[in-house]
C-alpha positions as CSV (number, residue, x, y, z in Angstrom):
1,X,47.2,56.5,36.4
2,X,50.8,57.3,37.8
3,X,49.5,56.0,41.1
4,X,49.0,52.7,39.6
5,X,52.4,52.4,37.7
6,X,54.4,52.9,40.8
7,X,52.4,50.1,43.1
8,X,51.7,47.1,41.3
9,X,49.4,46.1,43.6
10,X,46.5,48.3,45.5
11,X,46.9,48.9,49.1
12,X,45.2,51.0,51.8
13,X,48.5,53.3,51.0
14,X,47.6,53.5,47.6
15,X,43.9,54.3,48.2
16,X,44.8,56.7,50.5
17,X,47.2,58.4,48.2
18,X,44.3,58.1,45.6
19,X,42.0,60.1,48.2
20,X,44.5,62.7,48.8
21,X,45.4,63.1,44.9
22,X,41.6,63.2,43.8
23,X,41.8,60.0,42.2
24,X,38.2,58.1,42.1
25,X,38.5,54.3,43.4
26,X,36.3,51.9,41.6
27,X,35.2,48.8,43.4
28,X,32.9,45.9,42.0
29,X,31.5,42.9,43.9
30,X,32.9,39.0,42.6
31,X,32.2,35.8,44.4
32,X,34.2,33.5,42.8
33,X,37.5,33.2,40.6
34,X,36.5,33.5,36.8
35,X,34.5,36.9,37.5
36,X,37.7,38.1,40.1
37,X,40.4,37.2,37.3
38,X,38.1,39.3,34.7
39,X,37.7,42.7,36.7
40,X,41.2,42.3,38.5
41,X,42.6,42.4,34.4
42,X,40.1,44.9,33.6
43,X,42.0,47.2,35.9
44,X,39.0,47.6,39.5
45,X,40.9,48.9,42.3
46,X,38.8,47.3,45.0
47,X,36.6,43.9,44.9
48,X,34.3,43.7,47.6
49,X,33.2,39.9,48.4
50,X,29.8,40.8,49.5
51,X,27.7,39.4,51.6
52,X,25.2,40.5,49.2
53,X,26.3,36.7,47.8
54,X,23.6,35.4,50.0
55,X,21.0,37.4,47.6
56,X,22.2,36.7,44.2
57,X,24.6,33.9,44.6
58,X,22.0,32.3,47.1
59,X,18.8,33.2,46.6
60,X,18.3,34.5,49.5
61,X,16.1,37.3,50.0
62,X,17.9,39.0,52.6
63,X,22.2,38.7,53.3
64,X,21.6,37.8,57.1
65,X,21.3,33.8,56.0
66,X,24.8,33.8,54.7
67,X,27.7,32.1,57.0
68,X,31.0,32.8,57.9
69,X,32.6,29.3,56.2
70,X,30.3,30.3,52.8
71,X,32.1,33.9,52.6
72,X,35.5,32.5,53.2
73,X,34.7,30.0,50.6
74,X,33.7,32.7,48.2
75,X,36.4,35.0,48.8
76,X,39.0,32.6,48.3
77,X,37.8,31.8,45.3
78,X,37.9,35.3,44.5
79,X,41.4,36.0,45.9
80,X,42.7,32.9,43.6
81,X,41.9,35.7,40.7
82,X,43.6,38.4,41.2
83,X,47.1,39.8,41.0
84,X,46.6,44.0,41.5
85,X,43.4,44.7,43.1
86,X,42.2,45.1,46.8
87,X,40.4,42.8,48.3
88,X,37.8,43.3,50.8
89,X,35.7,40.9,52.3
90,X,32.5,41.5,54.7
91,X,31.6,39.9,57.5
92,X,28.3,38.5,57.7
93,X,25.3,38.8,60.0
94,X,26.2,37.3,63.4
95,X,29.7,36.9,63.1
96,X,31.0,40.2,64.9
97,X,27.8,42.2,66.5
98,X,27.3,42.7,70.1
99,X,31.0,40.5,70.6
100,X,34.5,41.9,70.2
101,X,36.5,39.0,70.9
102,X,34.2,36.8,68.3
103,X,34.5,40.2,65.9
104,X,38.2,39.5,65.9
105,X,37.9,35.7,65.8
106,X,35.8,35.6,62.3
107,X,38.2,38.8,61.2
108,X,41.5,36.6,61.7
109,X,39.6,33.3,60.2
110,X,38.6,35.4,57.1
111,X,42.4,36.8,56.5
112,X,44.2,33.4,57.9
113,X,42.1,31.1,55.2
114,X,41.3,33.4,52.2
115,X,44.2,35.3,51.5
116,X,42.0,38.8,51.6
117,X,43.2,42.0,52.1
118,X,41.1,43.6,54.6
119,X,37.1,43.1,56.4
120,X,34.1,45.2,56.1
121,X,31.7,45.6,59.2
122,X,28.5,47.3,58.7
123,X,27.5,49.8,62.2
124,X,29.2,53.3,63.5
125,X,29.0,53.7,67.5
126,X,28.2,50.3,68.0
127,X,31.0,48.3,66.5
128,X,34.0,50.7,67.5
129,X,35.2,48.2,69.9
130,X,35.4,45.7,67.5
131,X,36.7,47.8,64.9
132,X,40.0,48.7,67.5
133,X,40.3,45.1,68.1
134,X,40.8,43.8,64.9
135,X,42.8,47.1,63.8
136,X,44.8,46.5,66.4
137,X,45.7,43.2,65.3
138,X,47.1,44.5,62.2
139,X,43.7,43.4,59.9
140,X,42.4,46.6,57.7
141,X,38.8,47.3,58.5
142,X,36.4,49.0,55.7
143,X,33.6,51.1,57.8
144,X,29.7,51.1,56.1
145,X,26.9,53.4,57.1
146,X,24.3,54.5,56.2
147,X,21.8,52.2,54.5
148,X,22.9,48.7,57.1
149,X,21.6,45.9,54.9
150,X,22.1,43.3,58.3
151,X,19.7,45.6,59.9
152,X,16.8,45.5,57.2
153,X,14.8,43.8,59.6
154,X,15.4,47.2,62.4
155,X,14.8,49.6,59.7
156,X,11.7,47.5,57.5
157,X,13.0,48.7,54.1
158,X,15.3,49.5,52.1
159,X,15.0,53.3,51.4
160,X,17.3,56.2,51.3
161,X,18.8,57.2,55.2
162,X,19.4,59.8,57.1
163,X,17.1,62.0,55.2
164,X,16.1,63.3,59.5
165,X,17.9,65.7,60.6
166,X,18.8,63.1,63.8
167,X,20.1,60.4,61.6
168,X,21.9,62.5,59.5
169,X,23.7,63.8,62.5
170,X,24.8,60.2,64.0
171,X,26.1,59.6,60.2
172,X,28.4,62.3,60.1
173,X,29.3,61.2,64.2
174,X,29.9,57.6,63.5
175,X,31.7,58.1,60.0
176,X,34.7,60.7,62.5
177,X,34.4,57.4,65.1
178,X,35.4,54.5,62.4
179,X,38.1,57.0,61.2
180,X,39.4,57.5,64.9
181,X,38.5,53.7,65.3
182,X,41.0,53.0,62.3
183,X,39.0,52.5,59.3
184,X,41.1,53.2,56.1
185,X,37.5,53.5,54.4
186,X,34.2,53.5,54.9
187,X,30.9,52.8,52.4
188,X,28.5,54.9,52.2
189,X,25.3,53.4,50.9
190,X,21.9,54.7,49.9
191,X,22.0,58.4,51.6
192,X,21.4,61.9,50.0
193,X,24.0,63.3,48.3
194,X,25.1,66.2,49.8
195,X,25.3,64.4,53.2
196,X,27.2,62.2,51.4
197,X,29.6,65.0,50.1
198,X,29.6,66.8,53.6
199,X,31.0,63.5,55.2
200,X,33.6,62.5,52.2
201,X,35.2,66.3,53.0
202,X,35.1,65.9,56.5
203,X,37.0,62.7,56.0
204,X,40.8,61.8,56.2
205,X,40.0,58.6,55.1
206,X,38.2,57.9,51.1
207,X,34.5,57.1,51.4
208,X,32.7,54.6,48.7
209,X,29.3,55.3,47.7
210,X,26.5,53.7,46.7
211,X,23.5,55.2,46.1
212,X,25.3,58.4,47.7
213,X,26.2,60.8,44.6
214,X,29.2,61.2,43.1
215,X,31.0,63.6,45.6
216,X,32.2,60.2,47.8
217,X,36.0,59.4,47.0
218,X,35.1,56.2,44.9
219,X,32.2,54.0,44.3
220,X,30.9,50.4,44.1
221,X,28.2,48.4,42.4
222,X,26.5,44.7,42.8
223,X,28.2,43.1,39.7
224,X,24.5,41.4,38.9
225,X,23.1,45.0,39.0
226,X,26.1,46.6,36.8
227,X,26.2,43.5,34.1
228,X,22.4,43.2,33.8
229,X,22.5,39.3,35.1
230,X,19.7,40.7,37.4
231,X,17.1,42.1,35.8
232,X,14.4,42.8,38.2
233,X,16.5,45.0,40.6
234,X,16.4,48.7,39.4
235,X,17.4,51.3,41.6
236,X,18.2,55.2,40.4
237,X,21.5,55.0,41.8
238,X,22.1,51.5,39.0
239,X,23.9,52.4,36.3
240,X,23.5,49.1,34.0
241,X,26.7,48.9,31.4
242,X,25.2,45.4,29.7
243,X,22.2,43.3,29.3
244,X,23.9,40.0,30.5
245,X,20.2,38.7,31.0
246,X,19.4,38.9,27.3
247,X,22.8,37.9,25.7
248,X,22.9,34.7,27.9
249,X,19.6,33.5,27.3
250,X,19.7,34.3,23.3
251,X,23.0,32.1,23.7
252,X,21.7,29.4,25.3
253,X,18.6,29.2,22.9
254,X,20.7,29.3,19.9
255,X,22.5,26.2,21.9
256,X,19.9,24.5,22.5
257,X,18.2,25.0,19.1
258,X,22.0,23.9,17.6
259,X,21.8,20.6,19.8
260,X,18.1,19.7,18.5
261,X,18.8,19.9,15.3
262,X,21.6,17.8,15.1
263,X,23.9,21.1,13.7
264,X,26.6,20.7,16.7
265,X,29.1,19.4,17.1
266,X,29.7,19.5,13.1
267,X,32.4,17.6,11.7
268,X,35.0,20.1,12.5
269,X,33.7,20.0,16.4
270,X,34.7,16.3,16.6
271,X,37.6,14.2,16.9
């Protein structure tokens, strides 16, 4: 905790520190401000404004539909909530492949307008030019490999990666290219474990996992997934900590049932 009590507020310095010290970093997902002001005064290190807001903020059934203006929107919201905590914000689908100049366009929008911290871009060899670019610029960049949920349509589902020898390789390749690139992190989702723990070690830099055992320097969860608003999604790597599902709906019920029968608002309820 002594890492905390001399920084009031988390930086890529203090993660690093946290790396070097063998201090775990816990980050959650939030979209908006009420859910950001609870976890930032919970005491998270790191809030990642997904993209994964296009799934269960959305609807959606993949994240490529979200839009740049509907994360900035969402993370400002977020950044409105918090006082200590790191925030990192993704890019979505389409606003930084195959381009480095439109990379560092939707990179300086996202900082300029939401008052984040730093950007996540999913991709290893392919996005190194963008990741110098907006490094350069003085914007933090948070790598992610492994499982690429903008590439769900390349990969046609959502298993565990680099279980092949081949694609294990590139993984441990592209995670040393972000770092050179100048990632101060990179995500680590949905790969065995001990891949996982080979590339953490051969890291400078602390590596969040998902799905990706608990040798990576910190770890992250959906907040649907972790607070049980989502029921249907249940991975091995979930760890569920409530049943928000079933305590909102018995409270709405008991609301409802209150309203019918004429028993709120009692007398003390009204002015």
């Amino acid at each position: 905790m002594s890492i905390h009590n001399e920084v009031k507020k988390i930086t890529t310095n203090t993660l690093q520190k946290m790396k070097t010290a063998g201090v775990k970093i816990s980050m959650i997902t939030a979209y908006d401000f009420s859910f950001a002001k609870i976890f930032d005064a919970a005491g998270i290190d790191i809030i990642l404004v997904g993209d994964s807001a296009s799934n269960v903020m959305a609807g959606h059934e993949t994240t490529l539909p979200i839009t740049l203006d509907q994360m900035i929107y969402h993370a400002a919201s977020v950044v409105r909530g918090i006082d200590h905590c790191f925030v990192v914000v993704d890019l979505p689908f389409g606003s930084y492949q195959g381009n480095s100049k439109e990379a560092l366009h939707s990179a300086v929008r996202i900082m300029k307008e939401t008052g984040g911290h730093s950007i996540k871009l999913e991709g290893g060899a392919e996005v190194v030019e963008s990741i110098k670019r907006i490094v350069d610029t003085g914007i933090p960049v948070m790598g992610h490999l492994g499982l690429t949920p903008q590439s769900i349509y390349k990969f046609g589902t959502y298993t565990v990666r680099a279980k092949e020898e081949a694609e294990a390789e590139k993984l441990k390749k592209d995670a040393l290219l972000l770092q050179e690139a100048g990632c101060f992190a990179i995500v680590l989702e949905k790969i065995p474990a001990t891949l996982a723990a080979e590339v953490s070690k051969s890291l400078s830099i602390p590596t969040i996992g998902i799905g990706a055992g608990g040798d990576c320097d910190g770890q992250v969860l959906v907040m649907h997934d972790m607070l049980g608003i989502n029921t249907e999604f249940k991975p091995r790597f979930l760890r569920q900590y409530l049943n928000m599902y079933e305590q909102i709906t018995s409270a709405v019920q008991l609301y409802i049932k209150d309203v019918k029968s004429n028993d709120f608002p009692n007398e003390s309820e009204q002015y």
